[in-house]
C-alpha positions in Angstrom: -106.6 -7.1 -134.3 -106.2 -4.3 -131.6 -102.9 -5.4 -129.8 -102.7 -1.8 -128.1 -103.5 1.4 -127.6 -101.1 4.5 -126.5 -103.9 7.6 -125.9 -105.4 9.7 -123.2 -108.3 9.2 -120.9 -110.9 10.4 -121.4 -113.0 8.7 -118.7 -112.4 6.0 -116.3 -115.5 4.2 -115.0 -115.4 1.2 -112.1 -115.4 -1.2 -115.7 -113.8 0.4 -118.0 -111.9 3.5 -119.7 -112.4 5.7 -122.5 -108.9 6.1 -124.4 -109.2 8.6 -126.6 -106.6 8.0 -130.0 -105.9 10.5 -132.7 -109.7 11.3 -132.3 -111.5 7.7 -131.6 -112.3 6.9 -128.4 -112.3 3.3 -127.4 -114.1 1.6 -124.5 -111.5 -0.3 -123.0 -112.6 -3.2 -120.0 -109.6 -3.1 -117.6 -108.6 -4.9 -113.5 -109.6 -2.4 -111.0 -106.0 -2.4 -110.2 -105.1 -0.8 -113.3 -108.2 1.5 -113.4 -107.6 2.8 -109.6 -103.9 4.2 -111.3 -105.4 6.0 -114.5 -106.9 9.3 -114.0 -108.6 11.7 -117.1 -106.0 13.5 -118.9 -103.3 10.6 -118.3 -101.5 9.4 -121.6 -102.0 5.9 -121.6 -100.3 2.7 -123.0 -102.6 -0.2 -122.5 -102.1 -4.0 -124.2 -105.5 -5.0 -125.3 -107.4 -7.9 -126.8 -110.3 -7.8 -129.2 -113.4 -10.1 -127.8 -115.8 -11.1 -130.5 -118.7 -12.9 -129.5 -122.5 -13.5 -130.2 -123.5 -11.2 -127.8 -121.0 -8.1 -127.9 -117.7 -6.9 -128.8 -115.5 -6.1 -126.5 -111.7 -4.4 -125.7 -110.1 -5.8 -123.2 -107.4 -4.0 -122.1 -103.8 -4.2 -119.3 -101.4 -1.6 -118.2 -98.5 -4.7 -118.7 -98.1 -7.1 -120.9 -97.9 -10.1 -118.4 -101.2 -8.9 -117.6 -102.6 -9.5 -120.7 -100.5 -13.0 -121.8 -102.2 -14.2 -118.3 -105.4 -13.0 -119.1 -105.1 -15.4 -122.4 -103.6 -18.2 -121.0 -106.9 -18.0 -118.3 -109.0 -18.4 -121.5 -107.3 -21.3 -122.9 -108.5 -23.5 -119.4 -112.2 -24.9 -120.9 -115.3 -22.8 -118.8 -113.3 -20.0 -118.4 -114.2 -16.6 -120.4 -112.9 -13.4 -120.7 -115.0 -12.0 -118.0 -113.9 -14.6 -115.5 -110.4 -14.3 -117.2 -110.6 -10.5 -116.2 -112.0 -11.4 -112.4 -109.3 -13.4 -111.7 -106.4 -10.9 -112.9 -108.2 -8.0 -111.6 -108.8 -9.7 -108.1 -104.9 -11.4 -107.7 -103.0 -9.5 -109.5 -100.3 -10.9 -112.1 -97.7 -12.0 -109.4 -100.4 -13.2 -107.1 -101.8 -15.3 -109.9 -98.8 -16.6 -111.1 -97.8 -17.8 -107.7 -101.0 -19.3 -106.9 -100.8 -21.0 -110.5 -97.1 -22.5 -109.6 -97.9 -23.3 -105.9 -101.0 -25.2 -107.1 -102.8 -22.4 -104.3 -106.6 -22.9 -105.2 -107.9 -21.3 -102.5 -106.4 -17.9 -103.3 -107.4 -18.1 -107.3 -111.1 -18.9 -105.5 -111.3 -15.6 -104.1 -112.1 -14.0 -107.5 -115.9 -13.8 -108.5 -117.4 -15.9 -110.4 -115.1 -18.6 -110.7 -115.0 -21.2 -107.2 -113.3 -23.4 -105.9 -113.5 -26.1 -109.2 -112.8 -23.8 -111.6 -109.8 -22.6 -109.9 -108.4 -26.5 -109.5 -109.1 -26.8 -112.7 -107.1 -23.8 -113.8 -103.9 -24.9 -111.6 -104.4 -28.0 -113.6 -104.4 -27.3 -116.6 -102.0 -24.0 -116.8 -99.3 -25.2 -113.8 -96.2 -26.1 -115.6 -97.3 -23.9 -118.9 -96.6 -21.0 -117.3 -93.0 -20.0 -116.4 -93.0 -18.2 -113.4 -88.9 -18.3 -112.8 -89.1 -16.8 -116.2 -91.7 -14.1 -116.0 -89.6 -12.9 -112.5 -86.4 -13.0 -114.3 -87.3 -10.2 -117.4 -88.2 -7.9 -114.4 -92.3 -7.8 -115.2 -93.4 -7.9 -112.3 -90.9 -5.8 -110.6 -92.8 -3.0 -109.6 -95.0 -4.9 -107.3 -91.8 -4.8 -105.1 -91.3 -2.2 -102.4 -88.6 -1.1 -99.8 -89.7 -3.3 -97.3 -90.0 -6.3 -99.4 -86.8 -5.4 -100.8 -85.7 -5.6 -97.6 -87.0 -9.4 -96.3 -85.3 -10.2 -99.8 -81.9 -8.9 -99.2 -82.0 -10.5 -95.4 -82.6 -13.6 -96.8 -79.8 -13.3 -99.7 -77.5 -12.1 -96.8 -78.2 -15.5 -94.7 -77.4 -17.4 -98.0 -80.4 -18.2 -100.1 -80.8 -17.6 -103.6 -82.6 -14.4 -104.3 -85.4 -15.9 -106.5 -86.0 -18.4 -103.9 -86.0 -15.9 -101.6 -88.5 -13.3 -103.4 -90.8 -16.6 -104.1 -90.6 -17.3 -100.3 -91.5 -13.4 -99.5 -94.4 -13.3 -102.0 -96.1 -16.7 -100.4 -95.6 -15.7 -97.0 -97.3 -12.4 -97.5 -100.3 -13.6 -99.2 -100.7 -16.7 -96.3 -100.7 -13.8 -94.2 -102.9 -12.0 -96.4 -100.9 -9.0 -96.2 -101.9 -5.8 -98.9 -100.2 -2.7 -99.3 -96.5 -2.5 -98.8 -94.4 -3.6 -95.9 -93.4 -1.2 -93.3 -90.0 -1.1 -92.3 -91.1 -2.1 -88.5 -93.1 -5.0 -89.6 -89.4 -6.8 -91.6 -88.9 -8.5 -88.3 -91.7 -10.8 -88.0 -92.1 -11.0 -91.3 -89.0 -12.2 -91.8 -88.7 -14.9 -88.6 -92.0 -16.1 -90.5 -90.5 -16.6 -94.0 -87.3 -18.0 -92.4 -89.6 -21.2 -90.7 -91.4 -21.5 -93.8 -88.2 -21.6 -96.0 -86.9 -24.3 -93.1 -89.9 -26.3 -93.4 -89.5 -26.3 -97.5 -85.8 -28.0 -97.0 
């Protein structure tokens, strides 16, 4: 088995990359989010997975390794392949995901192609309470999702005496109900953070 690969790009396509190691370039299937950070020339360490089937074989590959874990555990919900597997982490995101997964959020695991709104219930029910996402947070793997202004909501809400994994969890949901992307401008930690506040309130 393939667990990873630590090369340079050779080519980067809206699928896929072409890692070139020691001489042998592998095809590599990756999420658009990882693909829109790798550029030719780049050395690369991606965590991949081997896909044999009747029809092809295929490398899978993540530029984290709570990437590719989810990506497996998506496989292990009956229906759900590696291309649907891949959809769903390239459309949400590992943090995204795992939230949705935890806050039984179907509607937000529906948004990636291909799978709909059954799938994605079954998913939550099959995968919430197999999947630790208190634990995942705590190691620091999703960390650099975070940015100033996050940071910011975070350390308001630890100031006003929550805990600060409640308080990133709270931050996270908030964003995507508001279907925020991108990072969060200092001038926006206002609202954002009388929004979180009621929603924490309402949680009591």
């Amino acid at each position: 088995m393939i667990a990873s690969l630590n090369g340079t790009v050779l080519a980067v396509t809206k699928d896929s990359a072409v890692i070139d190691v020691h001489g042998v370039g592998y095809e590599v299937r990756m999420p658009g989010s990882d693909l829109a950070e790798t550029r030719i020339g780049q050395q690369v360490t991606v965590f991949t997975k081997l896909n044999v089937s009747q029809d092809a074989i295929a490398l899978y590959g993540f530029r984290t390794k709570t990437a590719k874990d989810l990506f497996l555990s998506l496989q292990k919900v009956s229906g759900i392949g590696p291309k649907v597997a891949l959809s769903i982490v390239s459309t949400l995101g590992p943090t995204q995901l795992l939230s949705a997964v935890a806050n039984g959020d179907a509607a937000a695991l529906a948004k990636a192609p291909g799978l709909g709104k059954k799938g994605a219930q079954k998913i939550i029910l099959e995968l919430k309470g197999s999947i630790n996402l208190d634990e995942i947070e705590d190691s620091g793997a999703v960390a650099s999702v975070r940015d100033d202004g996050t940071d910011q909501l975070v350390e308001a809400l630890v100031s006003l005496g929550w805990q600060q994994r409640d308080a990133l969890s709270a931050v996270r949901r908030v964003l995507r109900d508001q279907e925020h992307e991108g990072p969060v401008e200092s001038d926006e930690v206002p609202a954002l953070l009388k929004i979180t506040l009621a929603s924490m309130d309402r949680g009591r």
